[in-house]
N, C-alpha and C positions, 0 to 999 in steps of 0.2 A: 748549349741548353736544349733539352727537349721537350717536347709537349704532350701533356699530361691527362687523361679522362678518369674521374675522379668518383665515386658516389662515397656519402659520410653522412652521417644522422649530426643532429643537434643536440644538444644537453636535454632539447623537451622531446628528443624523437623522433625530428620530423627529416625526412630523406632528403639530401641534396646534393643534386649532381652538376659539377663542371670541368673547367678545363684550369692548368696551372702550367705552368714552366719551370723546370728544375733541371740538375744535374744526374739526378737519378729518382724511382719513387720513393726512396728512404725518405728524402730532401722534400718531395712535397708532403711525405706521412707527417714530417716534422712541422711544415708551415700549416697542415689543416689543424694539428694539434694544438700548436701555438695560436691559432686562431678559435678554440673554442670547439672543433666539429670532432666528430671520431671517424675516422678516416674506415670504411668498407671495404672499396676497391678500387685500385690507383692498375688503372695500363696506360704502357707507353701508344701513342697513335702511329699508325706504320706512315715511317716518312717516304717519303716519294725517288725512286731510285737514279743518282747521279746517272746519266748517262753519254756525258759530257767524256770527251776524247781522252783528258787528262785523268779523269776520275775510270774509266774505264780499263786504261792502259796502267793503273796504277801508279800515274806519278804524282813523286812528292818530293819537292825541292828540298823543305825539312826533312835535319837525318831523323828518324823515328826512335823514340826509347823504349827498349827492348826488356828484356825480362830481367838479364842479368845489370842492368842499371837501376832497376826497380828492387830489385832485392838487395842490393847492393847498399842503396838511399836507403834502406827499411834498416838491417842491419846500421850501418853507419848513425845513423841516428837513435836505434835505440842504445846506440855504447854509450853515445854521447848524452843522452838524456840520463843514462842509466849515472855516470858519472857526474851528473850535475849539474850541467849546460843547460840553460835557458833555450827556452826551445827556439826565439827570435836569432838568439846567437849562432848555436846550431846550423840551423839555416842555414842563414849567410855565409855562413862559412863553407856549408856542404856545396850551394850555390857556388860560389868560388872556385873551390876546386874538382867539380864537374869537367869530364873533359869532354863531352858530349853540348853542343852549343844550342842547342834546342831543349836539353831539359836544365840545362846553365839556366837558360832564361824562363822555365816553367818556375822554377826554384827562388827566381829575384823578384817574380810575380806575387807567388806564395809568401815569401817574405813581407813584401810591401803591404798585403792585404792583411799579414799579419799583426805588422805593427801599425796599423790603423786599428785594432780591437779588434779585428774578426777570432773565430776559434780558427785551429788549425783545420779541423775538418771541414769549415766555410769554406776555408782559403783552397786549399786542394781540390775541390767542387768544383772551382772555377775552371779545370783542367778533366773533363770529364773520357778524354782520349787516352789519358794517359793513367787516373787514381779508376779504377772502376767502383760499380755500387758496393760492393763487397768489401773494397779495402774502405772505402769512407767510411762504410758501417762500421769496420771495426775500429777505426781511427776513435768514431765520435765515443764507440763503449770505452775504450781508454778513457778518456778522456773524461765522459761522466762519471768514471770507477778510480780513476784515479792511476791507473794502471797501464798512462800509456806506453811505458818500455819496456811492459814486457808484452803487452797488443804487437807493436812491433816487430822484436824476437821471433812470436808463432806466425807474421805477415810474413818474414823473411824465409821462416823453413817451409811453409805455404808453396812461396817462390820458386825456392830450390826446385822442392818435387815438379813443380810445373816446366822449369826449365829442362830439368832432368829426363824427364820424359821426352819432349819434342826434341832434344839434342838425339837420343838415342833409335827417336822415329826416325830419323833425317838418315842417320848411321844405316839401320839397317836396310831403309828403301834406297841407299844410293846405288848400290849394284846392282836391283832388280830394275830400276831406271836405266840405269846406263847400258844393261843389256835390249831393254824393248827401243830404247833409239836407234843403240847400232843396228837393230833387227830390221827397225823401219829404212834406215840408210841403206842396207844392205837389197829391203827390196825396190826403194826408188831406182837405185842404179843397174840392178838387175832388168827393172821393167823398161828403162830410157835409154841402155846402150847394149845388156846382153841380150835378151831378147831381140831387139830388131835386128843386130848384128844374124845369129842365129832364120831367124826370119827369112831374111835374105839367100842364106843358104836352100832353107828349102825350099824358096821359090823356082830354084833353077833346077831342083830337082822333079817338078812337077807330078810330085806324087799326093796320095790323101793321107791328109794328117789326120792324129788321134785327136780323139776331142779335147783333149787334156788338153793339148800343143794350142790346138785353135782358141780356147780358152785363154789361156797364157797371150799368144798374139794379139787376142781382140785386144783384151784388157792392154796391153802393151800401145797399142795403137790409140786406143780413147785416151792412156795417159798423157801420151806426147801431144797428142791433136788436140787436149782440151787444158793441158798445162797452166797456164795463166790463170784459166778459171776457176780450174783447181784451187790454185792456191790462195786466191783472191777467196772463194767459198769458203775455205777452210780457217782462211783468220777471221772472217765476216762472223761463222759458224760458232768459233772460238770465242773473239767477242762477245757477241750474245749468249752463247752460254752461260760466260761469266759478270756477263752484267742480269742474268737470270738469277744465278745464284748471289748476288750481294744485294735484291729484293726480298724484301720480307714473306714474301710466299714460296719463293724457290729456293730462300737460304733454309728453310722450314723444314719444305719437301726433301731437297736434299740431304739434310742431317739426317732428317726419314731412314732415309732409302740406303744411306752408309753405312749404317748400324746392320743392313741386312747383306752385306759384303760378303762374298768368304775370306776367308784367312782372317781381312784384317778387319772385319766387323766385331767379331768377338774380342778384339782386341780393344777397339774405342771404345764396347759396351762396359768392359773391365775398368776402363779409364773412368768413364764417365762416372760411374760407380765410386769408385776408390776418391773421386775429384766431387763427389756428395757427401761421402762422409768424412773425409778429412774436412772442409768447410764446413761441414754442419757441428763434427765433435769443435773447431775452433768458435765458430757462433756461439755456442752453447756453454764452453770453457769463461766467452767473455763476459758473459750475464745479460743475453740478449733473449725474450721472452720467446716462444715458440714459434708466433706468427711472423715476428719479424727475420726468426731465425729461418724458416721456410723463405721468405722474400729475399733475402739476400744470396743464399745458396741457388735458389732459380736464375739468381739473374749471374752467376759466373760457373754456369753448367758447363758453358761449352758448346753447346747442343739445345739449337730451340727446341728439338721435339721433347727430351730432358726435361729443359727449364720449362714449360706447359704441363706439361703433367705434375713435378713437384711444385708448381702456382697450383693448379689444382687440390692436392695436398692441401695446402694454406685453406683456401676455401672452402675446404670442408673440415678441417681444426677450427676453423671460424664459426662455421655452423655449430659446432660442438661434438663432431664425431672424434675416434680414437682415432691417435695416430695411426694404428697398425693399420685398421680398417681402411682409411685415405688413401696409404701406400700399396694396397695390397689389390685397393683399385685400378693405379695406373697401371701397372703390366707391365714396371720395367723391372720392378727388382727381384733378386737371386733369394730364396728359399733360406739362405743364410744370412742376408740383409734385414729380412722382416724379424725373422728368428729374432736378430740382436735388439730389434727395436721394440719386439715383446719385450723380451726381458729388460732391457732400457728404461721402457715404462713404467713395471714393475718396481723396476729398484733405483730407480732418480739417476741411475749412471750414465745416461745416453751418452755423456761426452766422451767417458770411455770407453764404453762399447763400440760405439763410432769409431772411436781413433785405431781400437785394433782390427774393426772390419777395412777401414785406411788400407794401415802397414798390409794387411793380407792382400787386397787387390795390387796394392802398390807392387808390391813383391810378384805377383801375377806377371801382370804387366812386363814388370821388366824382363822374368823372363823369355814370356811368347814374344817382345820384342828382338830380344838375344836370338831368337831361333824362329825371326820372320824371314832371313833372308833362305833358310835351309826349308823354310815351310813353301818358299817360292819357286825354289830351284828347279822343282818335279814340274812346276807348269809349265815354265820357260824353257826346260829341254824338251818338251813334250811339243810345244808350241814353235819351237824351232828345226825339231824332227819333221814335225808335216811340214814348214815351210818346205826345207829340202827337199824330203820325198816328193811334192809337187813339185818344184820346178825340175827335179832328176826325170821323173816321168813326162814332164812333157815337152822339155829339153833336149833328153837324150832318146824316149822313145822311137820317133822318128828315123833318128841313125840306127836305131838298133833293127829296125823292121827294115831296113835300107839291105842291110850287112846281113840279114836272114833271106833274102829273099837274091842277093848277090851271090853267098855261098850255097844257095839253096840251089841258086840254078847251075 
């Protein structure tokens, strides 16, 4: 559960602000409602960052449920809904033959709470790690429309695309990875055994080196002399970085600052995009009202700086301005984006228009992924040609002025 800051007028109008605890803001829009208020604006309060040894190193004894068991569940269960099955039944059953033992036992959870009377989207709430606000939301529009399997069916090809992507991220960054390691390998053992080897050499020659060489040696020599420290900094360095970025202010900054990447900047901003309005055409497919459908799509952006701007959006659809105008504010989206969401407004189609500005980024996407690694190649040969040229020049220069000045004389 997390905790909630809340403002909502009364039935007579009069403003009131406090604090709730939910699964998500859907969860508290739903309990101010049920209470009588009309909900304004629901933010989560930034919780205070683990920095606890385990939480930092990322460990977690539970194995984690991943994308392809989530879509998996989503599918699986709308066949079985779709054929007939009780949704209590169902369950238990999917429960069962889970081979995953951590979402086994999300699923026996979900069950129990089910057959005590909860709804199914109560029940999956309770698992806020694993159902995010997005799928709840569409669970619950099933479910008030009657329509939960086929909510599920567009939850599972939702899945797909998502899966589909970060499989294909993975693909194409692993060679440009595997090349910048062995590159670092190549000059740790350069700097700790061929250099000083070399070093040695020219010490007995007693001549004056190029700056280059003496460059190369200094560094050679702070590396081995300060070793330990090194390393010791550098995981210190590493840690805090990454206990920087899983804070609500540097996970922020840094989706920021991704977006303005080369190569693969333009590539997450495609994503990001294409991952709005696929979500947004499915919101809107389910019969979920504008404001709400703005709230749910922010909160499975991706990308905090994303989700802030289309919250934004919401809040000025709340005030009563036009979509185009809201979106046309934030500065994130593509001249083609607004385009469709003119004419969207226009002609009541948003869901469709949406789904094929979707397919079009989607399609993007996949292929500047397809051709990240060829988009890479030229910096890493580039970046590897200077490696060499420097250490060739300050290596071998030395012998080389040796051997001119031997035959010289």
């Amino acid at each position: 559960m997390a905790l909630f800051i809340y403002q909502a007028r009364t039935a007579q109008g009069e403003l009131q602000k406090g604090r709730s605890e939910g699964a998500t803001s859907a969860e508290v829009a739903d309990h101010l409602l049920a209470a009588g208020l009309i909900p304004l604006d629901i933010r989560a309060l930034p919780q205070q960052a683990d920095l606890s040894l385990g939480a930092v190193l990322g460990v977690n004894r539970a194995r984690s449920v991943g994308l392809v068991e989530l879509q998996l569940f989503s599918r699986q269960l709308h066949t079985l809904l779709r054929a007939g099955v009780p949704a209590l039944r169902a369950l238990r059953s999917l429960g069962e033959s889970s081979v995953n033992p951590t979402f086994a036992d999300v699923l026996r959870d979900v069950t129990d709470s089910l057959g005590q009377g909860r709804e199914l989207s109560v029940s999956l709430a309770r698992h806020p790690k694993i159902f995010d606000g997005f799928y709840l939301a569409m669970i619950r529009v099933g479910e008030a429309t009657g329509r939960l399997d086929e909510v599920l069916d567009r939850l599972a090809v939702h899945l797909e695309f998502e899966r589909r992507s970060r499989e294909k991220v993975k693909a194409a960054v692993r060679y440009p990875i595997f090349v910048i390691v062995a590159l670092l390998v190549a000059v740790g053992v350069i700097n700790l055994f061929v250099i000083p080897a070399f070093a040695k050499v020219y010490a007995g020659m007693q001549a004056d080196l190029p700056l280059m060489t003496r460059i190369l040696i200094g560094m050679s020599d702070f590396t081995r002399n300060n070793f330990t420290l090194l390393l010791v900094g550098g995981a210190a360095a590493a840690l805090g970085v990454r206990a920087w970025m899983r804070s609500p202010s540097g996970s922020y900054a840094w989706d920021r600052q991704k977006l303005r990447l080369p190569i693969v900047g333009k590539i997450l901003r495609k994503a990001s995009l294409a991952r709005f309005a696929r979500s947004f055409s499915l919101a809107m497919r389910s019969g979920l009202p504008i404001l709400q459908v703005l709230s749910v799509v922010s909160a499975v952006a991706g990308n905090r700086y994303y989700a802030d701007k289309i919250a934004s959006m919401r809040d000025g659809t709340e005030r009563g301005e036009p979509l185009l105008r809201t979106a046309t504010l934030t500065g994130i989206f593509t001249p083609v984006v607004l385009q469709m969401l003119a004419v969207g407004e226009e002609t009541a189609e948003l869901d469709d228009l949406m789904q094929e500005v979707a397919v079009m980024y989607e399609q993007e996407v996949e292929y500047e992924i397809s051709t990240l690694s060829q988009q890479i190649e030229p910096i890493l040969i580039v970046a590897l040609g200077a490696m060499v040229l420097v250490l060739a020049l300050g290596v071998f220069l030395p012998i080389w002025d040796l051997g001119s000045k031997t035959f010289g004389h």
